[in-house]
Structures are given as C-alpha cells and as structure tokens.
C-alpha positions as CSV (number, residue, x, y, z in Angstrom):
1,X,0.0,0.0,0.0
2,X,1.2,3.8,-0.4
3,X,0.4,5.4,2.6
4,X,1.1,8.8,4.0
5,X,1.5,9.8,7.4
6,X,0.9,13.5,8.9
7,X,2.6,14.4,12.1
8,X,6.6,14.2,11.3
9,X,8.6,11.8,13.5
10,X,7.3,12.5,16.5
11,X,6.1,10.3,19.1
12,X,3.6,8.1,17.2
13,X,4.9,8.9,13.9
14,X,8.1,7.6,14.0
15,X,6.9,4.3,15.5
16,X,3.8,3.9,12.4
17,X,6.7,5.4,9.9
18,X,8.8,2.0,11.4
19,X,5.7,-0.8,11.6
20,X,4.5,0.3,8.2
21,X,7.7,0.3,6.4
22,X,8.7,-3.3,8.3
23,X,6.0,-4.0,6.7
24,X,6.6,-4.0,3.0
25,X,4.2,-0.5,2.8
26,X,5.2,2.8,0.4
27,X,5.5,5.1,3.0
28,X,5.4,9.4,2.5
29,X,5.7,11.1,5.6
30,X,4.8,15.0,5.9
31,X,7.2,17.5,7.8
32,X,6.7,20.9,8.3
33,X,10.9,21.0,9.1
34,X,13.1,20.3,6.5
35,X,16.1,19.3,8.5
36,X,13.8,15.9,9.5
37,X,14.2,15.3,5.7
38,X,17.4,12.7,6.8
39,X,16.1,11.5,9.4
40,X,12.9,10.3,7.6
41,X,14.2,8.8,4.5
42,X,17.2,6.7,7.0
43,X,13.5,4.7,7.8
44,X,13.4,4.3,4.0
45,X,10.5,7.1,3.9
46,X,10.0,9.6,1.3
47,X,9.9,12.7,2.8
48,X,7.7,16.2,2.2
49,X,8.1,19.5,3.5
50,X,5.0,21.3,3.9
51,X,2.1,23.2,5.6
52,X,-0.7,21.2,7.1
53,X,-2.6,24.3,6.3
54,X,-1.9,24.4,2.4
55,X,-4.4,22.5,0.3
56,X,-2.3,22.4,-2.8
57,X,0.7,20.7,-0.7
58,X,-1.5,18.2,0.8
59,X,-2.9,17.2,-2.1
60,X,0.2,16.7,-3.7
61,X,0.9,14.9,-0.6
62,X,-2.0,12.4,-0.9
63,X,-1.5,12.2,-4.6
64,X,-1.9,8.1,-5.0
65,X,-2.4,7.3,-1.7
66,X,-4.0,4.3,-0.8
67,X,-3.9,5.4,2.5
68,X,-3.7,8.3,5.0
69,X,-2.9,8.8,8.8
70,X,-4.7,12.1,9.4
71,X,-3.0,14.1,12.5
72,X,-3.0,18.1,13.2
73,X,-0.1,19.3,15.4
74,X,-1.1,20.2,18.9
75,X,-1.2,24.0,19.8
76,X,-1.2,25.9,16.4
77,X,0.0,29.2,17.7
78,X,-0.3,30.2,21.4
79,X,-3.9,32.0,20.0
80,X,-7.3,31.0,18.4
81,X,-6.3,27.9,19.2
82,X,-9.6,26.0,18.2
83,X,-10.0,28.0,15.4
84,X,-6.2,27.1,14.0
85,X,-6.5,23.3,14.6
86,X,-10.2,23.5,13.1
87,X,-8.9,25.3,9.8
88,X,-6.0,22.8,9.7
89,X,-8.5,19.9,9.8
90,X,-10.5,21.5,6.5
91,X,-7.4,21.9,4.5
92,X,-7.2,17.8,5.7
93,X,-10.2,17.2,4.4
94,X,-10.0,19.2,1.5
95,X,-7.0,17.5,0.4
96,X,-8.5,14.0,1.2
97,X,-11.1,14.9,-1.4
98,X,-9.0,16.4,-4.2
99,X,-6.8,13.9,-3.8
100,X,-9.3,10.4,-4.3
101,X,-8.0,9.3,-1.2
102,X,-10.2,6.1,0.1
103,X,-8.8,5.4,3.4
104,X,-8.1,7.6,6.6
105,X,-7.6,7.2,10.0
106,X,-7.6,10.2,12.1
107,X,-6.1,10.8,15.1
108,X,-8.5,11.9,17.5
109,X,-9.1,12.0,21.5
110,X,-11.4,11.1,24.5
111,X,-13.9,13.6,24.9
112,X,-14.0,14.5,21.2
113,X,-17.8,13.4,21.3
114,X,-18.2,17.0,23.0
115,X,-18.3,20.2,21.4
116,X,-17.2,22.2,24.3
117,X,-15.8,21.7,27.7
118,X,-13.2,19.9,27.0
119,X,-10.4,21.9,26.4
120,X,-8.3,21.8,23.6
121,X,-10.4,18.7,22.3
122,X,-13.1,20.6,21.1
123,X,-11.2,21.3,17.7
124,X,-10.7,17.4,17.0
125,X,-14.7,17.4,17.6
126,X,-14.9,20.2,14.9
127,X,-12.5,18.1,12.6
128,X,-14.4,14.8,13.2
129,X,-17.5,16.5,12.0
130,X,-15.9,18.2,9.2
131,X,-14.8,14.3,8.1
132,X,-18.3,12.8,8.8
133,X,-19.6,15.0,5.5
134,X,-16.8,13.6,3.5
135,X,-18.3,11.0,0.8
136,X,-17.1,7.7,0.0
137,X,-14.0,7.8,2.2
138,X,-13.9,5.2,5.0
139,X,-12.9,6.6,7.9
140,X,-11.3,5.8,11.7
141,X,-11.7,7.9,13.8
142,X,-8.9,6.8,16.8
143,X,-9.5,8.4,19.7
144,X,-7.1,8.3,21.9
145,X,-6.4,8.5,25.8
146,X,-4.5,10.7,27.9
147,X,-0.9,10.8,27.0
148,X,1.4,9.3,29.1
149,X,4.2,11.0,27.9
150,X,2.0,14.6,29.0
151,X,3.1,13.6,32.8
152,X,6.3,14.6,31.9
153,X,5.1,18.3,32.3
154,X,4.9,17.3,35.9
155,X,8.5,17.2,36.3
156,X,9.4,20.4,37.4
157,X,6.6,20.1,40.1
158,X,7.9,16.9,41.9
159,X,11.5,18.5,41.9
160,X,10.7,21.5,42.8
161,X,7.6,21.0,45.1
162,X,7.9,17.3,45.8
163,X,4.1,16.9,44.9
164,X,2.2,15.9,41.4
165,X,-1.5,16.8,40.7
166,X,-3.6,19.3,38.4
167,X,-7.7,20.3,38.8
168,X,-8.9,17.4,39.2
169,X,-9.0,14.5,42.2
170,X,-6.5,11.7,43.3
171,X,-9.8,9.4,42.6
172,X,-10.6,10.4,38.9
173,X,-10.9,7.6,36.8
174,X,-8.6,8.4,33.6
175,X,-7.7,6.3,30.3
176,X,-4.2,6.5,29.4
177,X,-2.4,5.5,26.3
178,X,1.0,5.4,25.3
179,X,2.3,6.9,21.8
180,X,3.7,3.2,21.3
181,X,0.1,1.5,21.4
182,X,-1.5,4.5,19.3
183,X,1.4,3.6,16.8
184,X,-0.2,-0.1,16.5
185,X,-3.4,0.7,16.5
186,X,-2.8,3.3,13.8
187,X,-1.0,0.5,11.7
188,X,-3.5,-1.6,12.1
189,X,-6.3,0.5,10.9
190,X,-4.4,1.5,8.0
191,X,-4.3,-1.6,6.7
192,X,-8.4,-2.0,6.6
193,X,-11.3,-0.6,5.0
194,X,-14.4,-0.8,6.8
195,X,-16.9,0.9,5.5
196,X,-18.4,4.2,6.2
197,X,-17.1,6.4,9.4
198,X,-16.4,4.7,12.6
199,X,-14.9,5.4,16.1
200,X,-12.2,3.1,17.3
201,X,-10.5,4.3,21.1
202,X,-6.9,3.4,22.2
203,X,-6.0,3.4,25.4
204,X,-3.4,1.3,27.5
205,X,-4.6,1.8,31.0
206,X,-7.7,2.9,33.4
207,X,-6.1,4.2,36.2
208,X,-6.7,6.8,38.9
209,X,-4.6,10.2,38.9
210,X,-3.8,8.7,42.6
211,X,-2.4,5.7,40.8
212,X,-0.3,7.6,38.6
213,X,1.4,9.6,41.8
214,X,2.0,6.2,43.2
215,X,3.2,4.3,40.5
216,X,5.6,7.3,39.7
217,X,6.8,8.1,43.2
218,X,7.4,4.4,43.7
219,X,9.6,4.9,40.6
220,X,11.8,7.5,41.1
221,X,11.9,6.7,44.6
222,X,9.7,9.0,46.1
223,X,7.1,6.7,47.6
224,X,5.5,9.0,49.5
225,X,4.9,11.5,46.2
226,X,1.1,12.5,46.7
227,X,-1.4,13.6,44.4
228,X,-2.8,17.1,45.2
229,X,-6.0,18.7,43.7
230,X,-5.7,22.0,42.7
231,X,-8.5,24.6,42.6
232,X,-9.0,26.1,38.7
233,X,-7.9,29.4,39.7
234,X,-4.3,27.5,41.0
235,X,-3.8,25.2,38.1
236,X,-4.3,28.0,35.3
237,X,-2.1,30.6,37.5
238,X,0.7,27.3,37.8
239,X,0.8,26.9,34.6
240,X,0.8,30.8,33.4
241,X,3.8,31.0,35.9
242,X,5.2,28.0,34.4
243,X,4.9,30.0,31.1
244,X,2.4,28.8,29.1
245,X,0.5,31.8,27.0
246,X,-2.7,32.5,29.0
247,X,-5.2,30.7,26.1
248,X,-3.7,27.7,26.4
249,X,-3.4,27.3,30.5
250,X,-7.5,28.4,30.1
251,X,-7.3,25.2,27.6
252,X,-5.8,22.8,30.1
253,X,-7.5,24.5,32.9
254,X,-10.8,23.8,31.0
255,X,-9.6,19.9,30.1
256,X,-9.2,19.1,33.5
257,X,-12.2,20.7,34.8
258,X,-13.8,18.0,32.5
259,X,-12.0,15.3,33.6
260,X,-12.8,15.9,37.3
261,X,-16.7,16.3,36.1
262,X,-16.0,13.0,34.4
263,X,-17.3,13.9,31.0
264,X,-14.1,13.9,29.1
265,X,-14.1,10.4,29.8
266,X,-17.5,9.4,30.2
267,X,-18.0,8.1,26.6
268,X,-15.5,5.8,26.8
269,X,-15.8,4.4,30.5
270,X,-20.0,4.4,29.9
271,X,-19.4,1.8,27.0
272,X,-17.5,-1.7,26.4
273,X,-14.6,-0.3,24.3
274,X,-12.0,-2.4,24.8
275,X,-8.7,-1.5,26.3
276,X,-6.3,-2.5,23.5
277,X,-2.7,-0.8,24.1
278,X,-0.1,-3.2,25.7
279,X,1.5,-0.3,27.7
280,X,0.5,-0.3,31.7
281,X,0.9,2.4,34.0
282,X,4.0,0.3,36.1
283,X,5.9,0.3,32.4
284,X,5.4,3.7,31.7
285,X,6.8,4.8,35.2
286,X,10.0,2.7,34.3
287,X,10.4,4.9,31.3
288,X,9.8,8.0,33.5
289,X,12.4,7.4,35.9
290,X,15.0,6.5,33.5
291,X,14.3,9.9,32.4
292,X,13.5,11.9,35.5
C-alpha cells in the first residue's frame, strides 16, 4: 500500500513510519521541518516539507495514496487555538477529497464526542465533523487516551515541590495510552477498509490520577509523592507562571475541569470499548524514571 502519514517523527509517527515500512508498505511522511528530511528517509520514507494548512501541498501529498494517517499538530499558535486546529482539519479534508484518497484514520481523543468543555479537544470534535460529510471515504476515527508522555510536564513540580497533581481529584478515573500503542493501533487501521465512518478508542490503561502519583513516586523513589487537587484558579495561574500563553493554561484548565466532572471520559468508561494498548501504568513509570 502507499500510505502517508501527517505528524513528522514524532512520538507516534516515528513508531507507524517503522511498523508500516517493516511492513513491505510505500510510506510518505509530511514535515513541516526540513532538517527531518534525513532523518525520515534513513527509515526508508520519502519525505515532504509542507504546511498542514496548504491545500495544494496536501494534495500533492496524498496524490496516489492508498492510505492516510490524518493528524493536526497540537497548539497551532499560542492563539485561536480551536479555530487554527479547526482550519487545519478543513485543509485535511480538502486534500482528502481532491486527492481520491479512500482510506483515513484520524487521530483523534477522548472527549471529542463534546463540542465544548473539553479543552483543547473541542477542535478534533470540529474536525471529526468536518470528516463525517466527506463522501465515499472510510474513515477511523482513533480516539485516543490521555498521553502518558503529558506527565512529563509534571517534572518540574515533583522536583521543585515534591508533589504531582492538576484540577482534578487523586480518585478520577482516567484512560491513558502510550504513543507506542497508538502507533499499533494506527497501523492496524491503515491496513483495513471498513466501510463508512467509525470510532475506534486506544488506550493502554484505566487508572486513577492517585495511581499515577503512586506508580511514579514508587519509581523514582519517592514513595510518598502525593497527588494534590488544585482549585482552577491555581492550576491555570501554575501553569501561566510556568509560562504557558494565557489561552492555552485556560485550555488545560478547561480539560481538566472536564476530567474531574468526568465527561471527558465518560463516553469511553460508559461503554464496552476495549482497552487494546499493551502499555501499563508500572511500564510507563519505568520509562519515566530513567528519564527523570
């Protein structure tokens, strides 16, 4: 199959760029760097420099694919944040269309069921909807779990404060994946055509945010690291101090007054999706001592 993959070499693209070309698959991965150009074709990829936002490139892009993995980078700009991940999902889609493409599988999240109140999700809602009105494409879309890898933010916290936490409870009830089991899953999808438009979560663990201070503590040998609600007000001024631009603390802020309501997750803990990744909590925390 030709198949081209969004998203650079980053943390799931690297590891679908690997499976698929192990795999015997034509592979064409989109940058928007050029110095990843070596880097890209050394996993025997062809490489293409380019805007996510320009249709023409896209297409170009997409020209003969068999196949696409459909991801928008995270934070377009530190403004209209929504609005730039939204517009980059239309030149997507406008692509998909020029282009004949048959197959997609977008990379999605928990919580992108909801138009609002969740944060930074609500522009993969708008782009899921944007893809539902696309004719005779089959698409996936993956929804993902919380990133493992995001708890890596929390590093400056437990060395600085000894503590780990964010606006929500030690007893919220999260779904975690790994970029290694969205990589899989990714591959896997690729390489079918259902038909129509269908909704397929990964996640590698159900844990509790007090889990995930244990589990880590016990790693990096702070046992006793405990996992401490903030109010909203706290978590947004944290992370503003912590200098993120002020519309994307609100963003988080927002996210994780979701997941403490529970509906970021509800659609996926409400349901008998399966938990597919390979990746538990206890491996993760291996991974984030040895980088700690």
């Amino acid at each position: 199959m030709k198949i081209t993959i969004s998203g650079s070499l980053g943390n799931i693209g690297k590891p679908l760029t690997t499976k698929l070309i192990a795999s015997g698959h034509d592979v064409t991965v989109i940058s928007s760097n050029n110095d990843r150009v070596e880097a890209i074709e050394a996993l025997g990829a062809k490489a293409v420099i380019g805007s996510v936002n320009d249709v023409a490139f896209l297409k170009n892009a997409f020209a003969g694919a068999d196949a696409v993995f459909a991801m928008t980078p995270p934070n377009l700009g530190g403004s209209n944040i929504i609005a730039n991940t939204t517009t980059a999902g239309k030149a997507l889609a406008e692509a998909i269309t020029a282009a004949g493409v048959k197959r997609v599988v977008m990379l999605s999240s928990i919580g992108a069921d909801l138009p609002t109140g969740n944060g930074p999700i609500a522009g993969l809602y708008n782009i899921e909807k944007i893809y539902e009105t696309l004719e005779n494409v089959s698409i996936t879309f993956l929804r993902a779990g919380f990133f493992y890898t995001n708890l890596y933010n929390d590093v400056p916290m437990i060395k600085g404060a000894g503590i780990i936490g964010s606006n929500y409870p030690a007893t919220a009830t999260i779904p975690f994946v790994h970029p290694e089991d969205i990589a899989i899953a990714a591959a896997e999808e690729l390489q079918k055509t259902p038909s129509g438009k269908n909704v397929r979560y990964i996640v590698s663990d159900v844990r509790t945010a007090g889990d995930v201070a244990k589990n880590l503590g016990q790693a990096i040998e702070k046992p006793e690291l405990p996992w401490i609600e903030f109010t909203d007000e706290q978590s947004f001024g944290g992370m503003q101090q912590a200098g993120l631009p002020e519309e994307i603390a609100g963003l988080y802020q927002e996210m994780g007054s979701g997941l403490r309501s529970g509906k970021i997750q509800e659609h996926f803990l409400s349901n008998t999706f399966s938990v597919d990744g390979k990746i538990k909590l206890e491996d993760f925390a291996k991974e984030f001592a040895a980088k700690f």
